[in-house]
C-alpha atoms as one frame of an Amber mdcrd trajectory, in Angstrom:
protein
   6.885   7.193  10.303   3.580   8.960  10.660   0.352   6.980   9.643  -0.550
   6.612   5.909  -3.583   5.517   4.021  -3.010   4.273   0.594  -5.437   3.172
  -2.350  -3.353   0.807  -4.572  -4.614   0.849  -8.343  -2.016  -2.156  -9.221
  -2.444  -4.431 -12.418   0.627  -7.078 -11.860   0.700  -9.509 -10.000   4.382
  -9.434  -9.267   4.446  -6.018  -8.181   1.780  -6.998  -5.901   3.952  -9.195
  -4.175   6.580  -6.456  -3.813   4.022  -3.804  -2.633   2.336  -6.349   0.263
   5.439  -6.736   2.128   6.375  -3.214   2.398   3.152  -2.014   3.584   2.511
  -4.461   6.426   6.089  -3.204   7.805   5.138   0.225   7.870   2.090   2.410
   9.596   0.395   2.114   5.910  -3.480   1.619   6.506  -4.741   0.359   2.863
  -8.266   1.891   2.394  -8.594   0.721  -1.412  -7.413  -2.033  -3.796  -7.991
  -2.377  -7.603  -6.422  -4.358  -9.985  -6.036  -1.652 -12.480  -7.917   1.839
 -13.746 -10.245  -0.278 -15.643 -11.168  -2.608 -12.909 -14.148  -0.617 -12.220
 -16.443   2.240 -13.624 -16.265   4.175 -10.848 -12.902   4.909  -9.940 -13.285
   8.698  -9.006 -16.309   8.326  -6.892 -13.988   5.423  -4.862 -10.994   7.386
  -4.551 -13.586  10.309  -3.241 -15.025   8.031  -0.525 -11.593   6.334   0.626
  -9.798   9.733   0.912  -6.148   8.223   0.589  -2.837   9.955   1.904  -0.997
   8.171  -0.919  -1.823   6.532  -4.006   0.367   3.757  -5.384  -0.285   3.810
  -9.562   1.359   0.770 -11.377   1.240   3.008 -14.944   3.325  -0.230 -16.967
   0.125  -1.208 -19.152  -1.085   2.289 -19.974   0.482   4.616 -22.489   3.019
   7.788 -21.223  -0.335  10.249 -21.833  -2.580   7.811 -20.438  -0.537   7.599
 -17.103   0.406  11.293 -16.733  -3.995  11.935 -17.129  -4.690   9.723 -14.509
  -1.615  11.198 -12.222  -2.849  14.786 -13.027  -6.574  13.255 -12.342  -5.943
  11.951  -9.102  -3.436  14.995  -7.665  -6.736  17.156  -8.564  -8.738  15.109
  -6.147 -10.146  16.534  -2.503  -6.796  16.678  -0.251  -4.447  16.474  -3.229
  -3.917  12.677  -2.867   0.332  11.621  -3.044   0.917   9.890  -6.134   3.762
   6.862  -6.358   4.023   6.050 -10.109   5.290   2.230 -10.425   6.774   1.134
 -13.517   8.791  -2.467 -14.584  11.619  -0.149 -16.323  13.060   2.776 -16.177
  12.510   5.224 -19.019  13.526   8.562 -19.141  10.860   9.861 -20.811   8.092
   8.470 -18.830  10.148   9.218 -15.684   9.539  12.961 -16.697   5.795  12.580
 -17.579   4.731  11.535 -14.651   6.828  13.660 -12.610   5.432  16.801 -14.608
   1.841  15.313 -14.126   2.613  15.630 -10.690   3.748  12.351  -9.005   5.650
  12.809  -5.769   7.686   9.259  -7.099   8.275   7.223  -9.473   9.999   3.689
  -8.484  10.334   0.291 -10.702  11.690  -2.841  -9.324  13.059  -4.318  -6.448
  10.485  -1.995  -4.304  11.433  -3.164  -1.032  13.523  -0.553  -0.002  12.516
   2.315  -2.426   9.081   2.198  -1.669   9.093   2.575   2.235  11.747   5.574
   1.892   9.283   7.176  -0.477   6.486   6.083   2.019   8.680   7.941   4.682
   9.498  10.721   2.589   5.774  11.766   1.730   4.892  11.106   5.615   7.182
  13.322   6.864   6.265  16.011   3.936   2.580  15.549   5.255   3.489  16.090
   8.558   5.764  19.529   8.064   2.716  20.639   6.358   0.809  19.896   8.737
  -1.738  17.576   6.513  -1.523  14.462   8.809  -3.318  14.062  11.962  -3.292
  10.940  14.183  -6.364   8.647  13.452  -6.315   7.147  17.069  -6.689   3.762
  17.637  -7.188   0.759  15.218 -10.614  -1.029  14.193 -11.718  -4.640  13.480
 -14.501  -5.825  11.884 -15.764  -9.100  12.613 -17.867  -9.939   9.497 -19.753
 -13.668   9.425 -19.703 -15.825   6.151 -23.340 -16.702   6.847 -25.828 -16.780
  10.085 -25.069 -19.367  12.915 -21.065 -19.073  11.742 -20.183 -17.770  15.548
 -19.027 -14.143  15.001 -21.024 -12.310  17.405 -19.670 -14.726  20.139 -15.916
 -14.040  18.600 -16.429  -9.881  18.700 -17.690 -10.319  21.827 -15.171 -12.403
  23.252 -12.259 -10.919  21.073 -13.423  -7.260  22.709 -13.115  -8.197  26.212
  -9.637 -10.387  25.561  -8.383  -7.182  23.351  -9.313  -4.919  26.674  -7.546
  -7.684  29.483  -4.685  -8.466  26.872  -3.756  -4.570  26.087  -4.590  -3.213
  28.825  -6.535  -0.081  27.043  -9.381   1.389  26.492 -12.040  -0.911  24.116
 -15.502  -0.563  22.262 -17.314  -3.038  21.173 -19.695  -1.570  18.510 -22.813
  -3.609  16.900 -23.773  -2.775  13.170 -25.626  -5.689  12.895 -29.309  -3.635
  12.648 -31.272  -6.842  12.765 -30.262  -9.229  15.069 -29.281  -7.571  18.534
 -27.616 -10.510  19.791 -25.130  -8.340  21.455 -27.275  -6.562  23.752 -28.729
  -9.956  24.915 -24.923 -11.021  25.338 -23.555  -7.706  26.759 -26.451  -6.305
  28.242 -25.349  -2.986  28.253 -27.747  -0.179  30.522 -28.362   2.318  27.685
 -31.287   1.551  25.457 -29.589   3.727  22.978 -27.766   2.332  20.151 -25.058
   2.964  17.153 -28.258   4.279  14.811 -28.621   7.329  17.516 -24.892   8.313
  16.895 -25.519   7.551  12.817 -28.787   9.553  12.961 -26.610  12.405  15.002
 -23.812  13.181  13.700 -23.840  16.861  13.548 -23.718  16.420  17.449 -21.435
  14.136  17.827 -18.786  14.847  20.048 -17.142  13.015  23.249 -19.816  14.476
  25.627 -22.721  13.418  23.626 -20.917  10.029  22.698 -20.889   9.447  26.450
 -24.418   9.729  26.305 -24.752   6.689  23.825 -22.630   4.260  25.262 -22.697
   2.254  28.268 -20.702  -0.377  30.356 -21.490  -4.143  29.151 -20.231  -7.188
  30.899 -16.848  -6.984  32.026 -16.963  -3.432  32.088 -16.389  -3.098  28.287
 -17.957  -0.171  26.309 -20.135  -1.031  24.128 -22.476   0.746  21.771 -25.519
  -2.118  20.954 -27.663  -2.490  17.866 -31.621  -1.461  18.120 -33.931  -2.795
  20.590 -36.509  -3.230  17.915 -34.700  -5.128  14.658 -37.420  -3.733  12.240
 -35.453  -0.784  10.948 -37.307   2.378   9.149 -34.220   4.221   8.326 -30.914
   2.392   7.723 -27.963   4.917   8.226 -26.238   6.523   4.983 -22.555   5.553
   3.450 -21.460   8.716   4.921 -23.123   8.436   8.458 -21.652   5.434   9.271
 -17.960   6.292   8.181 -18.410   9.519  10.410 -19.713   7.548  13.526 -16.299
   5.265  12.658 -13.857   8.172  12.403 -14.938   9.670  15.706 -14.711   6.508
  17.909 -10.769   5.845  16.482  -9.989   8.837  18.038 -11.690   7.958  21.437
 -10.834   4.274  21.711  -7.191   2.028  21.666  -8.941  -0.554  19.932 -13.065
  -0.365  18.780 -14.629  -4.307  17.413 -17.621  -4.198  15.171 -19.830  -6.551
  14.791 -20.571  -6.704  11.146 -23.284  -9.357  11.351 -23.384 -11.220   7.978
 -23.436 -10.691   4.280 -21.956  -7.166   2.289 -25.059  -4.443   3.196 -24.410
  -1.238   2.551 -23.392  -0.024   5.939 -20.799  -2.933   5.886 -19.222  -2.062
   2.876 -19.295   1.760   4.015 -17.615   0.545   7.246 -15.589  -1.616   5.140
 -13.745   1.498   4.294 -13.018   2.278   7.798 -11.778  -1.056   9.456  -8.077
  -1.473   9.239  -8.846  -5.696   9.846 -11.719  -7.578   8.658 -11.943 -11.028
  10.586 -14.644 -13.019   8.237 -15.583 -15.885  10.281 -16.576 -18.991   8.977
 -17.194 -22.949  10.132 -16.055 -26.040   8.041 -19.366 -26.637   6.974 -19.720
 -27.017   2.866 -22.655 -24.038   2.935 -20.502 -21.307   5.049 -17.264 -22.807
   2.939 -18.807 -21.195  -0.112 -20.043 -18.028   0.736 -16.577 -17.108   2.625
 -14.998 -17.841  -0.712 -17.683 -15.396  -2.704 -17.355 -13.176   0.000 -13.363
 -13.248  -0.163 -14.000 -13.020  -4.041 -16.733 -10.184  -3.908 -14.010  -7.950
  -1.165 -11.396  -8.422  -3.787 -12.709  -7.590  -6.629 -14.339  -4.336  -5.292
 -11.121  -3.120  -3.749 -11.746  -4.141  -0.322  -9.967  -7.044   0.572  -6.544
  -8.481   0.123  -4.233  -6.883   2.382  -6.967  -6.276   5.152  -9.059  -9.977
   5.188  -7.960 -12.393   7.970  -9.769 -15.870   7.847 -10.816 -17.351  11.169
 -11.673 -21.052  11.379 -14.728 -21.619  13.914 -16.217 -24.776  15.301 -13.498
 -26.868  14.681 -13.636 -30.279  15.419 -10.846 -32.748  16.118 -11.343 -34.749
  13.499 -12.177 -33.288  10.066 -12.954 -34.564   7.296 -11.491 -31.376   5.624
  -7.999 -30.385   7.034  -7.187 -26.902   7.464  -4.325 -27.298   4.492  -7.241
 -28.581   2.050  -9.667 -25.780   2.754  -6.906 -23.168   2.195  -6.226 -24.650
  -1.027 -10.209 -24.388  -1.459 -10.282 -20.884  -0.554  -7.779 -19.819  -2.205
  -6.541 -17.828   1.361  -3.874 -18.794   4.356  -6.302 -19.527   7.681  -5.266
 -16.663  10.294  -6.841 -18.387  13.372  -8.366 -21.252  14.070 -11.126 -21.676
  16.736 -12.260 -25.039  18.323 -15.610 -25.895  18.681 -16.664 -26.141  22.055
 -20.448 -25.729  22.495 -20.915 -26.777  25.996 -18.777 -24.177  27.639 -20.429
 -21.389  25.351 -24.093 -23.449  26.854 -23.331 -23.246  30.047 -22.176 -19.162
  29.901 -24.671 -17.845  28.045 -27.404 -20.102  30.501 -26.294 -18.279  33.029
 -26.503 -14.912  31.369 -22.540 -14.458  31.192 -19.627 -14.563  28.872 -16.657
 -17.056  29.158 -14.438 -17.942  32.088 -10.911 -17.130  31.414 -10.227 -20.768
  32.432 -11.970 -22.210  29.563 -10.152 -23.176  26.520 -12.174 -21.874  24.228
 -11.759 -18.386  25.325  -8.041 -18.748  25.510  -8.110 -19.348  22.372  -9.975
 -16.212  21.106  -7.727 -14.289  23.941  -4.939 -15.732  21.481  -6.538 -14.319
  18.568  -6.296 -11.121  20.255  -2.951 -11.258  20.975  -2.351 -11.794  17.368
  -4.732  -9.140  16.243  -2.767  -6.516  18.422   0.479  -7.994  18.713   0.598
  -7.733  22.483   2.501 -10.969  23.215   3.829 -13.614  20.750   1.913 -16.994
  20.363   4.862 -18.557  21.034   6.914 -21.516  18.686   4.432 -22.722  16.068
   2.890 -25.638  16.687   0.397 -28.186  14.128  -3.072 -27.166  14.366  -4.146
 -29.922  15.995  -2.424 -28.922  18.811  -5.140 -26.096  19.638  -7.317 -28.406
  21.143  -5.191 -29.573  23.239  -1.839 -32.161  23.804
């Protein structure tokens, strides 16, 4: 099946469960989740910005007019947006409304085979029209809970593991404006960073891209954040999703570092990212603003489907166990990360990134086996065993 994006407007939580499922087993990218029209005020301007193939419309809780308005509202969008209408039942008479609004389907329970063969049907509709074009390779964002949480080190790390583990061509792109820990880290040649391309994106192209980026350590390419961290002109919504768009279709696989907290050129590249990685450590303080920041992503239509939780700095012996702080979070953990501050010491004193040999870097260069499915992390094991038998 040919790629997808999707913006899911869903109000139950058991067709939520139906509609996860399907869409991880299928080349669905999910650029926007609400629970609901009425879960925000702006639900145009969203649908506007995320630009959806598809969009999956649970209609149950609104009235036959209501639903065939919002179909007819939505089909009139830029790019004529797909509609799948989802209902509990089926009615006849709604059936026809929201056909004759203009929804490509309309589908009730058990989804999990009706849903991908409309999925396929509307892909390969898109494609004989010749609406869908390849988006290139995939992007993660690494986005920190709070400062000193370790995700700079991780997109680093996870870049260079993504490029030995694959085999393919990576970038490792820094939208953290203030900090510039990655050029210190990297230390790339070009003195250029990701605000030229922003600030240039009537010009962008591969030969002026070329321009921008340079070789890092390990020979990754990477595209650093500005030498001077006082910055006079941040880079619009739009800006940074174009500078996003164009390196999919140059790269396999592209990392940003998202530094910490939801700015506005994280949540525009939010949009973008087809896996967030938020990064936190067991400490109480970075505990609670993963969970607002899991909360925040959710209820603006970002998160869900897209948020992985990785574990840093994990000691042997905690007082929390990964089971409790799941249960705190509210989220399953999708990596966990030991803490291992010497090694990282002794690297970074010497002005270089981790030896393969080291355990903490096989661990991250597990993490980005996961993240791109390259090789299978093998029978599961308890997660005490990451640090070792």
């Amino acid at each position: 099946m040919y790629p997808l994006t999707a913006a899911l407007i869903i109000s139950g939580s058991d067709i939520w469960d139906e509609v996860q499922p399907v869409l991880r087993a299928t080349a669905v990218r999910v650029v926007l989740e609400l629970p609901g029209v009425g879960a925000v005020q702006n639900l145009h301007e969203r649908l506007v910005q995320s630009r959806p193939d598809v969009v999956l419309l649970d209609i149950h809780d609104l009235t036959r007019e209501e639903g065939a308005e919002f179909i007819r509202q939505i089909r009139r969008l830029q790019g004529s947006p797909d509609v799948i209408a989802i209902h509990r039942i089926s009615e006849a008479e709604t059936i026809l409304a929201a056909m004759r609004a203009g929804a490509s389907e309309f589908l009730y329970p058990p989804l999990a085979d009706t849903l991908r063969e409309a999925l396929e049907r509307i892909a390969a509709e898109r494609e004989k029209r010749g609406e869908i074009v390849p988006r290139g390779g995939k992007t993660i964002g690494v986005l920190s809970a709070k400062g000193g949480c370790g995700g700079t080190t991780i997109a680093c790390h996870l870049a260079v593991a993504l490029q030995r583990e694959t085999h393919k061509p990576v970038l490792l792109a820094d939208l953290d404006l203030t900090a510039g820990i990655i050029r210190k880290l990297m230390q790339p040649r070009s003195r250029y960073s990701i605000l030229d391309a922003t600030a240039n994106i009537q010009r962008l192209d591969a030969t002026y891209w070329k321009a921008l980026v340079s070789n890092g350590a390990q020979g990754l390419a990477v595209i650093a954040g500005p030498v001077d961290p006082i910055v006079a002109e941040r880079p619009g919504t739009q800006q940074v999703r174009h500078v996003l768009r164009f390196v999919r279709t140059q790269y396999d696989w592209t990392v940003v570092d998202l530094g910490r907290g939801l700015s506005s050129e994280v949540l525009a590249a939010i949009d973008e990212l087809d896996e967030i990685l938020l990064v936190t450590t067991p400490e109480v303080p970075a505990l609670h603003q993963a969970k607002r920041l899991l909360e925040s992503l959710v209820s603006s239509g970002h998160g869900g489907n897209r948020v992985r939780l990785v574990l840093n700095r994990m000691v042997r012996r905690p007082e929390v166990t990964p089971e409790e702080l799941e249960g705190i979070l509210g989220v399953a953990i999708y990596a966990i990360i030991p803490n291992d501050y010497q090694s990282l010491k002794e690297a970074y004193s010497e002005g270089k990134l981790l030896p393969e040999n080291t355990g903490l870097y096989k661990r991250i260069a597990a993490l980005a086996r996961k993240v791109s499915g390259a090789g299978e992390e093998g029978r599961k094991r308890p997660w005490f065993s990451l640090f070792g038998s």
